[in-house]
DSSP file (Angstrom, degrees, kcal/mol; ACC not computed):
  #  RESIDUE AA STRUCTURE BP1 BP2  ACC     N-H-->O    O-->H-N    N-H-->O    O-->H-N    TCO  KAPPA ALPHA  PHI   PSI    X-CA   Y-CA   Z-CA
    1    1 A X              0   0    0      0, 0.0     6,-0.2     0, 0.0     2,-0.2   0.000 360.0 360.0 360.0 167.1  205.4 -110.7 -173.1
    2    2 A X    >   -     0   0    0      4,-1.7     3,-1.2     1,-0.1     0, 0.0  -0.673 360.0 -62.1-121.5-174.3  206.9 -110.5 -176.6
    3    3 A X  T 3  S+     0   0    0      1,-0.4    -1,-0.1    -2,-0.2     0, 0.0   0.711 129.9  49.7 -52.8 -34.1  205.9 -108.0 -179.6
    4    4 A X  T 3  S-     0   0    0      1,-0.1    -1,-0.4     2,-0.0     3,-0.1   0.150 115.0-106.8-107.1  44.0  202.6 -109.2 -180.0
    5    5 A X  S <  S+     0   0    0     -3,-1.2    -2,-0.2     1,-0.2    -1,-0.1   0.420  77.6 118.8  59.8  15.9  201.4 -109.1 -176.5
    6    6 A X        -     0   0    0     40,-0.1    -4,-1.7    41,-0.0     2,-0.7  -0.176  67.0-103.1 -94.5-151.4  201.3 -112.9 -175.7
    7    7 A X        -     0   0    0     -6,-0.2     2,-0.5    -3,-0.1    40,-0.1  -0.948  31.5-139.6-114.4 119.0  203.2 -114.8 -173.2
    8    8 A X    >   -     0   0    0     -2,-0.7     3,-3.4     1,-0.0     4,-0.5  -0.833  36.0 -92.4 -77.5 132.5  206.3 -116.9 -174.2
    9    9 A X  G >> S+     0   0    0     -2,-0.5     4,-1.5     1,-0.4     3,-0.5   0.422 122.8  56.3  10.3 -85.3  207.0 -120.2 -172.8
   10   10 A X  G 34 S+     0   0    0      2,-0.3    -1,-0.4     1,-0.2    -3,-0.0   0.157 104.5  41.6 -29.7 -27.7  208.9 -118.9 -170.5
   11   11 A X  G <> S+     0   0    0     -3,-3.4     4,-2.4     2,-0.1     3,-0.3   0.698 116.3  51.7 -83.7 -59.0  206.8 -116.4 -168.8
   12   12 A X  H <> S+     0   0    0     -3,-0.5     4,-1.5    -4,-0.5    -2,-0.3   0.709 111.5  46.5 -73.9 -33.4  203.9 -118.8 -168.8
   13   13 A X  H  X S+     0   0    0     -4,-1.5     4,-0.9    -5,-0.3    -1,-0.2   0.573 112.7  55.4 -98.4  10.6  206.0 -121.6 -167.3
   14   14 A X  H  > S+     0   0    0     -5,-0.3     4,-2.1    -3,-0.3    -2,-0.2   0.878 115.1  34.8 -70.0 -59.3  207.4 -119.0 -164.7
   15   15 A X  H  X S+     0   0    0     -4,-2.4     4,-2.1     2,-0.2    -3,-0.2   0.792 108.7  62.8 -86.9 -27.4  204.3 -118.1 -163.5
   16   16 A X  H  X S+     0   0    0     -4,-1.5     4,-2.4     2,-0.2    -1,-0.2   0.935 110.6  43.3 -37.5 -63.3  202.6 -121.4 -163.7
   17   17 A X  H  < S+     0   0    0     -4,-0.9    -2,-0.2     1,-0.2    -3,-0.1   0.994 110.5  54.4 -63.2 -48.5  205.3 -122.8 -161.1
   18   18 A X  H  < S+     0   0    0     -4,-2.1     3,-0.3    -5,-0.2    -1,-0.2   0.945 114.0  42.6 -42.8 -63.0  204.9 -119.7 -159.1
   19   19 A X  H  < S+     0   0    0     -4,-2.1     2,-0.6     1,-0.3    -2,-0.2   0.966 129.4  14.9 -52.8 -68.0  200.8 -120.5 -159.0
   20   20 A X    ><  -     0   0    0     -4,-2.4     3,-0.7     1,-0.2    -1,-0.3  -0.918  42.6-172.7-130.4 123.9  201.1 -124.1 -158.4
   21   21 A X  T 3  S+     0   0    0     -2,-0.6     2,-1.6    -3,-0.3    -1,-0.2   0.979  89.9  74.3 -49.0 -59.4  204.0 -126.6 -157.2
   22   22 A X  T 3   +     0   0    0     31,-0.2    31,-0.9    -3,-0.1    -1,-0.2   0.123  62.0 157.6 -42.2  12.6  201.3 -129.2 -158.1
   23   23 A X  B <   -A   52   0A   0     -2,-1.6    29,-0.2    -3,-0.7    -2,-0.0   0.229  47.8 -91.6 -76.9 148.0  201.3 -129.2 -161.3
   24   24 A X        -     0   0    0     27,-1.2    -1,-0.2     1,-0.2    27,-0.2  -0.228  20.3-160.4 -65.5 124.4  199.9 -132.5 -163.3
   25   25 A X  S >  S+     0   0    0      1,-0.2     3,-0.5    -3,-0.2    -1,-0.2   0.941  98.4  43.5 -67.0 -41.6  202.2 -134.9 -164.1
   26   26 A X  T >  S+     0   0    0      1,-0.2     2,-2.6     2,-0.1     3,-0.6   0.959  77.6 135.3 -59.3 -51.6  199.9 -136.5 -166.9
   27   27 A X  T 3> S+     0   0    0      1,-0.3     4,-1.2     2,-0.1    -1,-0.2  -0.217  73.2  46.7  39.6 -53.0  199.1 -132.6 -168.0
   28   28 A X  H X> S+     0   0    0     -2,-2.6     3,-2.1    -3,-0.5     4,-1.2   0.980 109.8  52.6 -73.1 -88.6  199.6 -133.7 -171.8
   29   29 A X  H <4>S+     0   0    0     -3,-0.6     5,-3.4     1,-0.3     6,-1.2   0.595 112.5  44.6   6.5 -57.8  197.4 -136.7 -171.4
   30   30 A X  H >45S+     0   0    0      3,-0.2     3,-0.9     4,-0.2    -1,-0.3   0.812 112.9  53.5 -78.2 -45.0  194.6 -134.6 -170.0
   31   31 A X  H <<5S+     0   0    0     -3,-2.1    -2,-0.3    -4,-1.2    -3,-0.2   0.506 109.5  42.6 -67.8 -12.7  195.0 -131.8 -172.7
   32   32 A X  T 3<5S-     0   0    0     -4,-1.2    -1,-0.3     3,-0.1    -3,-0.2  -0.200 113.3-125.6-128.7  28.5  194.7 -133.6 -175.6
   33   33 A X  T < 5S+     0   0    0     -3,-0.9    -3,-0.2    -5,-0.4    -4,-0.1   0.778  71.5 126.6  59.0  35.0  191.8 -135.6 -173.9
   34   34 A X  S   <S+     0   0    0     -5,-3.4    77,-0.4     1,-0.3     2,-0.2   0.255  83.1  20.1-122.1  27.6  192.7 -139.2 -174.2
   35   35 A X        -     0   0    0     -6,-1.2    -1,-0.3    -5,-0.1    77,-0.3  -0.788  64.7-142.1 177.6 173.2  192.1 -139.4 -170.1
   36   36 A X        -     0   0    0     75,-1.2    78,-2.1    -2,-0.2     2,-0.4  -0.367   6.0-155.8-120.7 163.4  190.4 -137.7 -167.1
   37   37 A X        -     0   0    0     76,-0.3    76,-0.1    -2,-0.2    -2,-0.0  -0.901  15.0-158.0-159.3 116.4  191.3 -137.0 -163.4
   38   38 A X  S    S+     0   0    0     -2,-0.4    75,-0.1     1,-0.2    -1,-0.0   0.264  99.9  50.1 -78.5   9.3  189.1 -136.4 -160.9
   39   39 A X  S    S+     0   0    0     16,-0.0    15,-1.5     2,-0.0    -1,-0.2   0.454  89.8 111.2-106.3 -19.1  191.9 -134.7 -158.9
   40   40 A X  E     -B   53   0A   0     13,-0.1     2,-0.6    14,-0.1    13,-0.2  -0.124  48.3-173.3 -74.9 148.7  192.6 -132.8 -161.7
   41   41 A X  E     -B   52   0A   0     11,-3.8    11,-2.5     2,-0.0     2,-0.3  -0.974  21.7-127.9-135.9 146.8  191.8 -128.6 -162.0
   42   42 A X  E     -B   51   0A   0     -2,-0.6     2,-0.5     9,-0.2     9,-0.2  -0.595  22.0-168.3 -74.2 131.4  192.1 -126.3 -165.2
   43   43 A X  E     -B   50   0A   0      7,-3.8     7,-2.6    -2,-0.3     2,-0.4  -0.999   8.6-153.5-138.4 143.5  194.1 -123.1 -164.8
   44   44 A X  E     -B   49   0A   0     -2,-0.5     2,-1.1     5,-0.2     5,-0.2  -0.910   9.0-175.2-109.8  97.9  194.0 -120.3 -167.5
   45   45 A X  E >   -B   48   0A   0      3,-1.5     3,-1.3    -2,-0.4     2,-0.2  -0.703  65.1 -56.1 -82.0  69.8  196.9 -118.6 -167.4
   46   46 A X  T 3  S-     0   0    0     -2,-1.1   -40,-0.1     1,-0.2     0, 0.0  -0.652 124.3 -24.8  46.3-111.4  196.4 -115.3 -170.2
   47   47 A X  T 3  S+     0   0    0     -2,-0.2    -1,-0.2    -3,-0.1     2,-0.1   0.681 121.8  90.4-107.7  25.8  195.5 -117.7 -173.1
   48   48 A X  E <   - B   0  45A   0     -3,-1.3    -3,-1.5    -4,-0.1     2,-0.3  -0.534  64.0-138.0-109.5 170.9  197.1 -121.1 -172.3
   49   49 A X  E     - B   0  44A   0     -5,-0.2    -5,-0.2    -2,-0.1     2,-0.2  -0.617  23.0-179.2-127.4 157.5  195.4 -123.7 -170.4
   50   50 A X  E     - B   0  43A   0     -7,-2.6    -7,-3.8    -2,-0.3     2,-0.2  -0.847  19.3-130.4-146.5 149.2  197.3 -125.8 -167.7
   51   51 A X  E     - B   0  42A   0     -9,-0.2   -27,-1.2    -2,-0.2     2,-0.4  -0.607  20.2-172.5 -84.0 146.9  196.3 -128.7 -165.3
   52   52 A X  E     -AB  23  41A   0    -11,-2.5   -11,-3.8    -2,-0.2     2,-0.4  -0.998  21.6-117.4-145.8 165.0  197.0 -128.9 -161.6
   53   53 A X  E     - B   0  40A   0    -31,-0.9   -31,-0.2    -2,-0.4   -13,-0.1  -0.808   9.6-164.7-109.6 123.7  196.6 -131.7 -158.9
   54   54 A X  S    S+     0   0    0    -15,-1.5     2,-0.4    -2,-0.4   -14,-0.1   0.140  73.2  67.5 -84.8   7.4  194.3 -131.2 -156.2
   55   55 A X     >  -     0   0    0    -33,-0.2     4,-2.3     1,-0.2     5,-0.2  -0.934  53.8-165.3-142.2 128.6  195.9 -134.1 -154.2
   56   56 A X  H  > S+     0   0    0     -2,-0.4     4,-0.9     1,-0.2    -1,-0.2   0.833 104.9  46.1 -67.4 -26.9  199.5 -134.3 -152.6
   57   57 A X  H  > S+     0   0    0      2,-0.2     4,-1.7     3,-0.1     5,-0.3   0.928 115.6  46.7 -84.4 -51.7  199.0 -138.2 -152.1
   58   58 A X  H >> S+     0   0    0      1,-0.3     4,-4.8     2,-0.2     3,-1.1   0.998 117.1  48.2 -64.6 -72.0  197.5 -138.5 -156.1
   59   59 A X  H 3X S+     0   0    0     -4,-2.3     4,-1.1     1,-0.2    -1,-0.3   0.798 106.6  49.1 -56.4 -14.2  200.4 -136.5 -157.1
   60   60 A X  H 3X S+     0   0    0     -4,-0.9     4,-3.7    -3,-0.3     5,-0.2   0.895 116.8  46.6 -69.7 -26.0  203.0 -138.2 -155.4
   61   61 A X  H <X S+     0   0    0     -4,-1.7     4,-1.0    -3,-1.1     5,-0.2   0.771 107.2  54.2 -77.2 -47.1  201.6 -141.3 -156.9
   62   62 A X  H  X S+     0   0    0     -4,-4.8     4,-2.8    -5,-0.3     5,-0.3   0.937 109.7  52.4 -71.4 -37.3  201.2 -140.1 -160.3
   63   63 A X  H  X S+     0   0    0     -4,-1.1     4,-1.7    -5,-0.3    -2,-0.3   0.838 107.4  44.0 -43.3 -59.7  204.7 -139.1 -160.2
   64   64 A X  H  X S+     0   0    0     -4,-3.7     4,-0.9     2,-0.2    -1,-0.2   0.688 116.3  49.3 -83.3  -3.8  206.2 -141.9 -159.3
   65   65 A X  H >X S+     0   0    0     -4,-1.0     4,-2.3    -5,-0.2     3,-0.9   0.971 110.7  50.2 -68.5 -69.9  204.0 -143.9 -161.8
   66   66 A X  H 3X S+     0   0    0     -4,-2.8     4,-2.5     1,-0.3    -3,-0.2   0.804 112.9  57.4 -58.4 -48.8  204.8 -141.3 -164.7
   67   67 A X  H 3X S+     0   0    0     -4,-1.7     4,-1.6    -5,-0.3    -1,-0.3   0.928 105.7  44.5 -42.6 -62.9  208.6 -142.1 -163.5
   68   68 A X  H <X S+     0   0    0     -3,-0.9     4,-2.2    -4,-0.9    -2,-0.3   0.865 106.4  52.0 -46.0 -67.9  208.5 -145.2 -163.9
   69   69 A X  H  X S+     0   0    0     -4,-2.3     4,-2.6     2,-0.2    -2,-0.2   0.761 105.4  62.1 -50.2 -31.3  206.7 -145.8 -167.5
   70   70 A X  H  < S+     0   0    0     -4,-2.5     4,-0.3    -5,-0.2    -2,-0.2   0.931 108.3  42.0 -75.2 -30.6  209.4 -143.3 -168.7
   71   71 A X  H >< S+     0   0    0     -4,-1.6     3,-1.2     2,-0.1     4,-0.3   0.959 117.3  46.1 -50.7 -52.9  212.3 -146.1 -167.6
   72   72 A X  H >< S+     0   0    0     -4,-2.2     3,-0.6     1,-0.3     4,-0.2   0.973 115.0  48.4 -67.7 -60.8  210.3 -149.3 -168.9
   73   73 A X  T 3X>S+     0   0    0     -4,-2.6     4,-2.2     1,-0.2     5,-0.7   0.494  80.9  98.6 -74.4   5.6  209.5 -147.5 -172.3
   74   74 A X  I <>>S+     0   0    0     -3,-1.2     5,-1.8     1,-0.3     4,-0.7   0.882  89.6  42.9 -55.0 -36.8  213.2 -146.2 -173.1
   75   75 A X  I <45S+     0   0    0     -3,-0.6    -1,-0.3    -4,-0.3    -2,-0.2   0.886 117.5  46.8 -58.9 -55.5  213.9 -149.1 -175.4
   76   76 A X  I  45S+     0   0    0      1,-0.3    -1,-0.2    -4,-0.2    -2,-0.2   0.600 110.6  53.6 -63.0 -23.5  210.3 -148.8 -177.0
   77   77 A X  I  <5S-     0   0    0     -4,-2.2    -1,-0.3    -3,-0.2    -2,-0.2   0.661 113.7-122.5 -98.5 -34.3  210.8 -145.0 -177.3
   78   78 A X  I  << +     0   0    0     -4,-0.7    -3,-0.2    -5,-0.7    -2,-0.1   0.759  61.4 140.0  93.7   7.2  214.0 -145.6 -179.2
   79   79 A X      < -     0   0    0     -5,-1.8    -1,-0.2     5,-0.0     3,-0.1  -0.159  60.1-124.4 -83.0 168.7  216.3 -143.7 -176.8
   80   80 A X  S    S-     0   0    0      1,-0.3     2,-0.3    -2,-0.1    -5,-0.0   0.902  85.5  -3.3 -87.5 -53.7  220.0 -144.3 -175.3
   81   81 A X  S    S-     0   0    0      1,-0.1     3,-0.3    -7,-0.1    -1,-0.3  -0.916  71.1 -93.8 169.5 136.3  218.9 -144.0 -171.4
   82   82 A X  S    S+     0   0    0     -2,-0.3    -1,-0.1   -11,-0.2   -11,-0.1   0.344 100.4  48.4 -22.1 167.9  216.3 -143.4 -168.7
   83   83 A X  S    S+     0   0    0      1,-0.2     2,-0.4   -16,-0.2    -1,-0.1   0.004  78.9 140.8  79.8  -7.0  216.0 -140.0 -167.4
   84   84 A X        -     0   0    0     -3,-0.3    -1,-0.2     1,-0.1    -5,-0.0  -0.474  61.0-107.3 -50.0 104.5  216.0 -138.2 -170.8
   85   85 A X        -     0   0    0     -2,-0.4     2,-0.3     1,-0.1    -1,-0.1  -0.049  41.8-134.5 -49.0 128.8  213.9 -135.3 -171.6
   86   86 A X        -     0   0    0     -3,-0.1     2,-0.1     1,-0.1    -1,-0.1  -0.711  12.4-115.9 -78.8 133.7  211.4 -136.7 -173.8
   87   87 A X    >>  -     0   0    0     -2,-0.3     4,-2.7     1,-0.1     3,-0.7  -0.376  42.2 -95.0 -50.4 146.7  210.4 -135.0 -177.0
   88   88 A X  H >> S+     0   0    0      1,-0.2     3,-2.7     2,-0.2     4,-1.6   0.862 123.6  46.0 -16.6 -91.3  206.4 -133.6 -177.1
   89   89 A X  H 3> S+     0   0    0      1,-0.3     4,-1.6     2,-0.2    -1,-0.2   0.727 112.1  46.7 -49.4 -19.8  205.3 -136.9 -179.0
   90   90 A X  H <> S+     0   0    0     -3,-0.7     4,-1.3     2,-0.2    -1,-0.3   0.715 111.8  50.2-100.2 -20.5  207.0 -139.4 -176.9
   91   91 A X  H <X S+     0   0    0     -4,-2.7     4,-1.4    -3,-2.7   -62,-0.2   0.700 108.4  50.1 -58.2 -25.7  205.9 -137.9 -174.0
   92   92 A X  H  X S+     0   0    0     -4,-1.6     4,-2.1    -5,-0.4    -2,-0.2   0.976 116.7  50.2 -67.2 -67.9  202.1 -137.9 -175.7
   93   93 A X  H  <>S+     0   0    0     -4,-1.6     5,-0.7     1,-0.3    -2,-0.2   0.758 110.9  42.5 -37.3 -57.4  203.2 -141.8 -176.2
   94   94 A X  H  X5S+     0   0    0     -4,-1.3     4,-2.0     3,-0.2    -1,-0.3   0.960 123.7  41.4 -62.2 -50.5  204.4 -142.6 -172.6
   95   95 A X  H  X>S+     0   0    0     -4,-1.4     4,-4.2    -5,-0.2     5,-0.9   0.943 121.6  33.7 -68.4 -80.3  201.3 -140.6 -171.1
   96   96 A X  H >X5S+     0   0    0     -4,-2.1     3,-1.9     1,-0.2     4,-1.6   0.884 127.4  39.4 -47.6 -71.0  198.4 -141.6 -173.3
   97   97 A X  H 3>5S+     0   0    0      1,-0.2     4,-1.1    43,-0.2    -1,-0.2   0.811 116.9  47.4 -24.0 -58.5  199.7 -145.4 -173.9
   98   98 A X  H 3X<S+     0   0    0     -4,-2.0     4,-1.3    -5,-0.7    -1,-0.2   0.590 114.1  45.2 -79.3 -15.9  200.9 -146.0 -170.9
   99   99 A X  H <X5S+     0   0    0     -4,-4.2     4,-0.8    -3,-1.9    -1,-0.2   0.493 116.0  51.0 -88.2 -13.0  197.5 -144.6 -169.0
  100  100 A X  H  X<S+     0   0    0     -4,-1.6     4,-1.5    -5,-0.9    -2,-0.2   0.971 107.2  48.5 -86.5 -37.4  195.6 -146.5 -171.4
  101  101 A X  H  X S+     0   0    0     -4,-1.1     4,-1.6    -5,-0.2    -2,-0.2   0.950 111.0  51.7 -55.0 -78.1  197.6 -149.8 -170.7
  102  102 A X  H  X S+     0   0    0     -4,-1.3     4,-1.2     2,-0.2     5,-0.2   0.789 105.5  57.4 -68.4 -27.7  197.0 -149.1 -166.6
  103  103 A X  H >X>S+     0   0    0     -4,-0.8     3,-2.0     2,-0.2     5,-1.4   0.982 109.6  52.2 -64.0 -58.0  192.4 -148.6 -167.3
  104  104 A X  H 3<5S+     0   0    0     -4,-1.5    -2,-0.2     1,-0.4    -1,-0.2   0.834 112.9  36.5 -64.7 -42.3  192.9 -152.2 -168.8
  105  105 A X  H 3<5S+     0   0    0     -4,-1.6    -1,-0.4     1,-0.3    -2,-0.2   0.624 120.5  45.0 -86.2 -11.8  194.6 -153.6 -165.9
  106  106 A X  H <<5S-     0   0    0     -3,-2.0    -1,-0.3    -4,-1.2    -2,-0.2   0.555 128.5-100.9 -80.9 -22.8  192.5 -151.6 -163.2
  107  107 A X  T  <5S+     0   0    0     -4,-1.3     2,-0.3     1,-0.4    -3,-0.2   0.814  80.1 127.7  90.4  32.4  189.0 -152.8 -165.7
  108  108 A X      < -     0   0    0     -5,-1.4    -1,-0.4    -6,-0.1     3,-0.1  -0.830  64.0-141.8-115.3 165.3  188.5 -149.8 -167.5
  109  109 A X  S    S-     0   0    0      1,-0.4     2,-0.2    -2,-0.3    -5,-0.1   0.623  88.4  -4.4 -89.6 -18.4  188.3 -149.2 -171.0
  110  110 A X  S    S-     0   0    0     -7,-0.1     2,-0.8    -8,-0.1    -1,-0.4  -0.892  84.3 -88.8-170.4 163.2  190.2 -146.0 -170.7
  111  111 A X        +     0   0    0    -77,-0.4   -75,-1.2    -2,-0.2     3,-0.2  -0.629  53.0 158.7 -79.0  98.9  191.8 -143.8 -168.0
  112  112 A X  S    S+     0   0    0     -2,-0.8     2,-0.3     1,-0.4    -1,-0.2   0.570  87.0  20.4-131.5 -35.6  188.2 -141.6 -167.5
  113  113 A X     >  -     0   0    0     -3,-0.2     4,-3.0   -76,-0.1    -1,-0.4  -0.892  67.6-165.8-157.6 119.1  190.2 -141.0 -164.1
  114  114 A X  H  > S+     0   0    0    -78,-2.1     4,-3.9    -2,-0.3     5,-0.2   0.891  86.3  55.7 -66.1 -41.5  193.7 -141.4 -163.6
  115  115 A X  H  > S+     0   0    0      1,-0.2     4,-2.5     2,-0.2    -1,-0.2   0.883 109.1  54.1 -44.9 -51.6  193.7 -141.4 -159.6
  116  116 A X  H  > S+     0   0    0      2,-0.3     4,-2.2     1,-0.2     3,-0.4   0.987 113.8  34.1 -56.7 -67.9  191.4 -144.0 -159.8
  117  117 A X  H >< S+     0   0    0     -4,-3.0     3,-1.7     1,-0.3     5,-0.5   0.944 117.5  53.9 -59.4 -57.6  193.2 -146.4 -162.0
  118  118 A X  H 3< S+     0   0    0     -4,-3.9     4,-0.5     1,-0.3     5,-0.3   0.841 112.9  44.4 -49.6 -39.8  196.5 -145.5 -160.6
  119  119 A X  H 3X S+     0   0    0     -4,-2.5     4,-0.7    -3,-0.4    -1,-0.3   0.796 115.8  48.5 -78.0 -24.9  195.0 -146.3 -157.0
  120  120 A X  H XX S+     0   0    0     -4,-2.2     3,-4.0    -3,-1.7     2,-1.1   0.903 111.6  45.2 -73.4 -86.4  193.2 -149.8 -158.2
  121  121 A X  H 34 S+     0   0    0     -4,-0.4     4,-0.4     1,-0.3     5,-0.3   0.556 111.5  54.1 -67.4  12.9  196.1 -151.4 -160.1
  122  122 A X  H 34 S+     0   0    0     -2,-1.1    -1,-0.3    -4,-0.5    -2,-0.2   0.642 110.3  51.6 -97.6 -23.7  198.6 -150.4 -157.0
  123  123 A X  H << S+     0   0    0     -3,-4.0    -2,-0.2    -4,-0.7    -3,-0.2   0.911 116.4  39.0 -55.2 -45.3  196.2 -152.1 -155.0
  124  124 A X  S  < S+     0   0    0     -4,-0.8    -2,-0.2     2,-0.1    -1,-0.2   0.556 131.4  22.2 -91.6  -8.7  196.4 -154.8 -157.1
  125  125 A X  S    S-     0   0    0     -4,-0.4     2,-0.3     1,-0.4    -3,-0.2   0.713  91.3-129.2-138.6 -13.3  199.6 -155.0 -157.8
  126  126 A X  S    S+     0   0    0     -5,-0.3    -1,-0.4     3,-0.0    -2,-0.1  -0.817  70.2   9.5 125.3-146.6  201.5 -153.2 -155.1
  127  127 A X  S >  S-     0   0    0     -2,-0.3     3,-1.3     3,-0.1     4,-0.1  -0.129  71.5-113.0 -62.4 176.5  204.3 -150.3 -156.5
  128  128 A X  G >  S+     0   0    0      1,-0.4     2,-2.1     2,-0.2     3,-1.6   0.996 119.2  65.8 -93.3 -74.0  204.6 -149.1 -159.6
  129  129 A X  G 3  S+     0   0    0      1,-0.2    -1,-0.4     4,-0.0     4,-0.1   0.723 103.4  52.9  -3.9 -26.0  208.0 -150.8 -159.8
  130  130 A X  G <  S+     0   0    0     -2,-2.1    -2,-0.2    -3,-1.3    -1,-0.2   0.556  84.4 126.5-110.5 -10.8  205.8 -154.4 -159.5
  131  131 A X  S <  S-     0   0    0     -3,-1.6     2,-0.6     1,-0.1    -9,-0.0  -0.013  77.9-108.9 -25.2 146.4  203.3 -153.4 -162.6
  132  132 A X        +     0   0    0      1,-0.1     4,-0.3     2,-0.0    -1,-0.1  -0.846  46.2 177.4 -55.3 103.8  202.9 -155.7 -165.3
  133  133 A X     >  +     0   0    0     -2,-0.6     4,-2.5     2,-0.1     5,-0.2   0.565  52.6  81.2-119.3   2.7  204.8 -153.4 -167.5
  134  134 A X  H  > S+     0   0    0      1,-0.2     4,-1.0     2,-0.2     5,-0.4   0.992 105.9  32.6 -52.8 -63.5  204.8 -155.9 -171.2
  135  135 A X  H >> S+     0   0    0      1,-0.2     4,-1.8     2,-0.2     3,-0.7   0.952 115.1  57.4 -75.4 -29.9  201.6 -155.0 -172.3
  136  136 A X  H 3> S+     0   0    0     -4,-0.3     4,-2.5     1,-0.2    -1,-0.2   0.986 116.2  41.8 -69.0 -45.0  201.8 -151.2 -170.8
  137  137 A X  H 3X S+     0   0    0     -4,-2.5     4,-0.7     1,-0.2    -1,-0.2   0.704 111.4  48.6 -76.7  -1.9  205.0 -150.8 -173.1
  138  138 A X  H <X S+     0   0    0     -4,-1.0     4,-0.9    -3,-0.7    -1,-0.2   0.500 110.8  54.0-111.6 -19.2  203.9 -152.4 -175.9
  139  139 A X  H  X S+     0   0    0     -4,-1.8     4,-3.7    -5,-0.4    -2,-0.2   0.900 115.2  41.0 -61.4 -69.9  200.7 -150.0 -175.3
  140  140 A X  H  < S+     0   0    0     -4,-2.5    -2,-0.2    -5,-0.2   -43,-0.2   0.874 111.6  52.9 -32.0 -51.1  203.2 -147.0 -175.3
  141  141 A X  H  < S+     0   0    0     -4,-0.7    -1,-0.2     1,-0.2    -3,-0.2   0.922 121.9  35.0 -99.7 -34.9  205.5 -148.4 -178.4
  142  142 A X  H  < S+     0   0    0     -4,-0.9    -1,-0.2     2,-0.1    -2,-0.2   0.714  85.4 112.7 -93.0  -9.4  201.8 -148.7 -180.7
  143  143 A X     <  -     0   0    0     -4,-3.7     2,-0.4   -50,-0.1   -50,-0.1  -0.373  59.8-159.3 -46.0 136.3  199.9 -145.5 -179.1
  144  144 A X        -     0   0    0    -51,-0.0     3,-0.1   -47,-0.0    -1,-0.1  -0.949  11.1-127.0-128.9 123.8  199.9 -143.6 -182.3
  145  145 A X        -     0   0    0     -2,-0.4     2,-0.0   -56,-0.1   -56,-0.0  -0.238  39.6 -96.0 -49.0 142.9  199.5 -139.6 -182.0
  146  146 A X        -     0   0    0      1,-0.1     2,-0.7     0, 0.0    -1,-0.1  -0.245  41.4-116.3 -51.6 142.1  196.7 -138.3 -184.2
  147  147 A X        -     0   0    0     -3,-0.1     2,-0.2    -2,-0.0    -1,-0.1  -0.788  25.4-126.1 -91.5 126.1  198.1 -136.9 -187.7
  148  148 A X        -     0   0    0     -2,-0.7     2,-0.7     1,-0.1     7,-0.1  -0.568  33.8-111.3 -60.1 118.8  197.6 -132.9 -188.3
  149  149 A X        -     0   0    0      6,-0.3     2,-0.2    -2,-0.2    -1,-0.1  -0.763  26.7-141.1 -89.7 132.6  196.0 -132.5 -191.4
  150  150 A X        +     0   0    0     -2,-0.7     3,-0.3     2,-0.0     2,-0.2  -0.229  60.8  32.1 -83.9 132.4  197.9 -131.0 -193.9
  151  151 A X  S    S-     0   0    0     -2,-0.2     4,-0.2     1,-0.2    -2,-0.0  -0.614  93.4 -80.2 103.7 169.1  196.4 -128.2 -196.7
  152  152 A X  S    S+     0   0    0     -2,-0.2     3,-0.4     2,-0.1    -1,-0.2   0.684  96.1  95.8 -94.4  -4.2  193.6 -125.6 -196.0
  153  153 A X  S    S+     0   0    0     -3,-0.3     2,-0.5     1,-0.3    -4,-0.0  -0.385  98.2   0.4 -82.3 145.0  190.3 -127.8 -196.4
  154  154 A X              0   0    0      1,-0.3    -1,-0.3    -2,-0.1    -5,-0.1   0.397 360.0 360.0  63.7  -7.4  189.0 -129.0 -193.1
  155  155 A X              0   0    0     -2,-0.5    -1,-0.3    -3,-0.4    -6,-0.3   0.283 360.0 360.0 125.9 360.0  191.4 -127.8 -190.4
């Protein structure tokens, strides 16, 4: 814990892996609420919030989904080459776009539950490698993060 008695980053992602190996690939996606998982469980960690996956199958799945989108979008993203830690907001971009992208092609309007779509459109369209991945990156390259309002009125 540092001087003012919270947890740094460090601590909290120490002890996070220590609780759960699962941890949710989508995690951002799910924390800033633009989709749902019906695998998914909240853990409160002092005062920070984390997701974890309740299913070794969902999470493999999600993974190699999550994998995937970060390859297709590299171009969209504006990066040199796959495998690149993504900054926060291009991460936001890959998750929220790219889950938003995959409800339309499962016949959602948005990912409400990721397992679910992830498990429909592999049904329909077989591994994630084999996705219709034009419109999911061109979801990704126009997802636009909310703007922070700046000045003290109104938050």
């Amino acid at each position: 814990m540092n001087i003012s008695g919270h947890m740094d980053e460090n601590e909290f992602k120490g002890i996070y892996s220590g609780y759960d190996a699962q941890r949710c690939h989508f995690n951002k996606a799910i924390l800033l609420g633009c989709a749902g998982c019906s695998r998914s469980q909240r853990v409160l960690i002092a005062e920070r919030e984390a997701i974890s996956c309740q299913s070794r199958a969902g999470h493999a799945r999600c993974g190699e989904v999550l994998v995937t989108l970060r390859e297709k979008a590299v171009f969209a993203l504006g990066m040199t080459q796959p495998g690149q830690n993504l900054p926060h907001g291009k991460e936001v971009k890959v998750e929220c776009g790219g889950l938003r992208a995959l409800a339309r092609l499962a016949g959602a309007s948005e990912p409400e539950d990721i397992d679910g779509v992830l498990q429909t459109v592999t049904k329909h369209f077989g591994t994630p490698a084999e996705f219709p991945y034009g419109d999911v990156v061109r979801s990704i390259s126009l997802y636009s993060l909310r703007k922070r309002s700046r000045g003290g009125r109104g938050g």
